[in-house]
N, C-alpha and C positions, 0 to 999 in steps of 0.2 A: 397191231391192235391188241389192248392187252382186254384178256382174260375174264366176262361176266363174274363179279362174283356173289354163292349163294352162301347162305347162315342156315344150318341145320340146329333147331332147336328139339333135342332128341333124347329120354333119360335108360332109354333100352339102348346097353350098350353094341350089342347085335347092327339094332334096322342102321342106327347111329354111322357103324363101318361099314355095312352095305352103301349107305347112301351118301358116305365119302369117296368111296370107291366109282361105283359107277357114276356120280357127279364128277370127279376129278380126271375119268376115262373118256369122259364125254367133252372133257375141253373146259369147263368150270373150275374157280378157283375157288375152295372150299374150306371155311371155316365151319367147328361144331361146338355146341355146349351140351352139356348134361343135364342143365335144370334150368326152370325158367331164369330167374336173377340174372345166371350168366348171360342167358342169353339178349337182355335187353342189355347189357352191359356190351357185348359184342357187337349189337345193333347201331352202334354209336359211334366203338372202334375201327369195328372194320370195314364198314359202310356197305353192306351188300347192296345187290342188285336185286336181290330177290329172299325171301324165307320162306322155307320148311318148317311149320311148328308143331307139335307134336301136341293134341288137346289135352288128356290125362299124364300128368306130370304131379310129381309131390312136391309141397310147398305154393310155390307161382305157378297156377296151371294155364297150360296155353291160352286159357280164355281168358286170363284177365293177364297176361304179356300180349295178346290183340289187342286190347280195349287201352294197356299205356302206350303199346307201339303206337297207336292212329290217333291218340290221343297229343302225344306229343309234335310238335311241328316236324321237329329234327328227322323221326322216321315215321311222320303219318304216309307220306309218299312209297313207302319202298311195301312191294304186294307181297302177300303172305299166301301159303298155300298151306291149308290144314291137315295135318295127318290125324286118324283117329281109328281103333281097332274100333269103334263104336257105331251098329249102323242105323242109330234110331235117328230120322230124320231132326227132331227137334233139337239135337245137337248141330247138325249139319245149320241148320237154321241162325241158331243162335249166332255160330259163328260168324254168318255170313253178315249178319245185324251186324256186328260189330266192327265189321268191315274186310273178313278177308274174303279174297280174287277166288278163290278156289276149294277145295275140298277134295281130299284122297284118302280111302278106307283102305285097312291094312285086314287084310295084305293086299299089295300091291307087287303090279311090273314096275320094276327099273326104268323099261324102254316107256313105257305108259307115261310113269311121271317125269321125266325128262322131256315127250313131245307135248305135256302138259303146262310145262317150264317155261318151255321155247314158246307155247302159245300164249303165255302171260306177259314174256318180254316182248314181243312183238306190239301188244299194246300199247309199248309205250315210242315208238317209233315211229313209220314213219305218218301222217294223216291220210283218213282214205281217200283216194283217188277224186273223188269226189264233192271232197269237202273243202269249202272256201279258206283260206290261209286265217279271216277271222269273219267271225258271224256276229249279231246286234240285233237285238230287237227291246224294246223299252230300256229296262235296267239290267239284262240277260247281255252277259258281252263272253263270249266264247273265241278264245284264242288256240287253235290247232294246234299251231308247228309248237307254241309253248305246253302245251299240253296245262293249259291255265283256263280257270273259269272266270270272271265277277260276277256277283247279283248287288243290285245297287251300290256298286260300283268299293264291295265289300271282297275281295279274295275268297275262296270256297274251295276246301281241296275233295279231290273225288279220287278213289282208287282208282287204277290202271281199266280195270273191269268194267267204271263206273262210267269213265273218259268215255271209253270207246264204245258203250252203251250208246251215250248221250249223244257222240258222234253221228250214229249210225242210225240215229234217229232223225237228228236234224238233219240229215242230208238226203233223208229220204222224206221229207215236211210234206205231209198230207198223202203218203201213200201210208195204207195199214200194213206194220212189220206184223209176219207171225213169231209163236214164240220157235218155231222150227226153222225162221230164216234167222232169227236174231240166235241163236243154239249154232248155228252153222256159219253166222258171221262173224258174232262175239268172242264165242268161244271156242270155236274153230272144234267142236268137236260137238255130238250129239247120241246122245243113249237117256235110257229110262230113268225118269227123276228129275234132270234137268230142268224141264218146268218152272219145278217152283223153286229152282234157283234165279231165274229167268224175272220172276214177279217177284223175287225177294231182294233182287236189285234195283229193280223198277220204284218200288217201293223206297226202298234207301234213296233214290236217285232224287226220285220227289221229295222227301224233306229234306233235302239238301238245297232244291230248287227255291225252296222256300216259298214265297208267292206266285212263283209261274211256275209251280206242281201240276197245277190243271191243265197245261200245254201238253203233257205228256197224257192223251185220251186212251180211257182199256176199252177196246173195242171185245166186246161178253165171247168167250168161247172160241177166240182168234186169235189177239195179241194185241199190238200198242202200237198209237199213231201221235205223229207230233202235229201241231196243231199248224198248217200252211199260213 
């Protein structure tokens, strides 16, 4: 079985070797660039599985290599995890609008981001337990094992983060998720802040929904219920 491979998009040549290091220790096949350009340029070559992007970068800054990555068919699919020395939330935000799975402030553990990794690839595998091989309701056609959506009968791509929101939504249809189960199922991991990462994909989720965004109900000072 060959080798997950990540794109480190990183202009600090330091975290750059740190993160080739223990990425390539951990069993990952590791490509890196130094500036954004290369790194969309690599996004296409080497086809990861996954990216590190690094926000503050000269020239193409991480935020707008998210916004071509997702933008483009080619690598709208492959999840991004954001690096940033920055810890003001409206960055975190911004990011996550634009579509990336994750977020990690510097400095950072190794071991941290790596079971942060695993937690993102995991999304994209196997459906949960629970979930129908495919779902339908009006113009809503949800396809699991492909990890595919429709809305009227139009293709709709949704981050790995986005999928498995959505999943774990409809398979629990008319019970109210809180944002501390969906923290502990989604994301496989739970600390301070998380929240309004939680509503900031929610949010994403529903205009992506398009017309059946209203299926997705905020239950005030709880979390979110899909509509039975």
């Amino acid at each position: 079985m060959s080798a997950q491979k990540i794109l480190v998009v990183e202009d600090h040549r330091d975290t750059r070797e740190l993160l080739k290091y223990n990425l390539t220790a951990a069993g990952f096949d590791v490509a890196a660039a130094e500036d954004g350009q290369l790194g969309l340029n690599l996004a296409h070559a080497f086809k990861p599985d996954i990216i590190l992007l690094d926000l503050m970068m000269p020239g193409t800054d991480g935020l707008e290599v998210c916004r071509q990555l997702k933008g483009d068919p080619g690598t709208a699919r492959i999840p991004v995890v954001m690096l940033t020395a920055k810890g003001e939330e409206v960055d975190k935000i911004v990011g996550l609008e634009l579509g990336a799975d994750d977020y990690v402030v510097k400095p950072f553990s190794p071991r941290e981001l790596i079971l942060r990794i695993k937690a993102i690839l995991r999304r994209y595998g196997a459906p949960e337990p629970n979930a129908p091989k495919l779902w339908e309701r009006e113009g809503l056609r949800i396809d699991f094992e492909a990890h595919q959506i429709t809305i009227d009968n139009e293709e709709t791509a949704l981050t790995a983060t986005e999928f498995k929101l959505l999943t774990v939504l409809v398979s629990g249809a008319g019970k109210v998720q809180t944002r501390d189960n969906l923290l502990d199922t989604v994301w496989d991991t739970h600390f301070e802040g998380y929240s309004r990462t939680v509503d900031t994909h929610v949010r994403r989720l529903r205009q992506k929904l398009g017309p059946y965004a209203a299926w997705i109900e905020t239950i005030r000072g709880v979390g979110y219920r899909f509509k039975a």
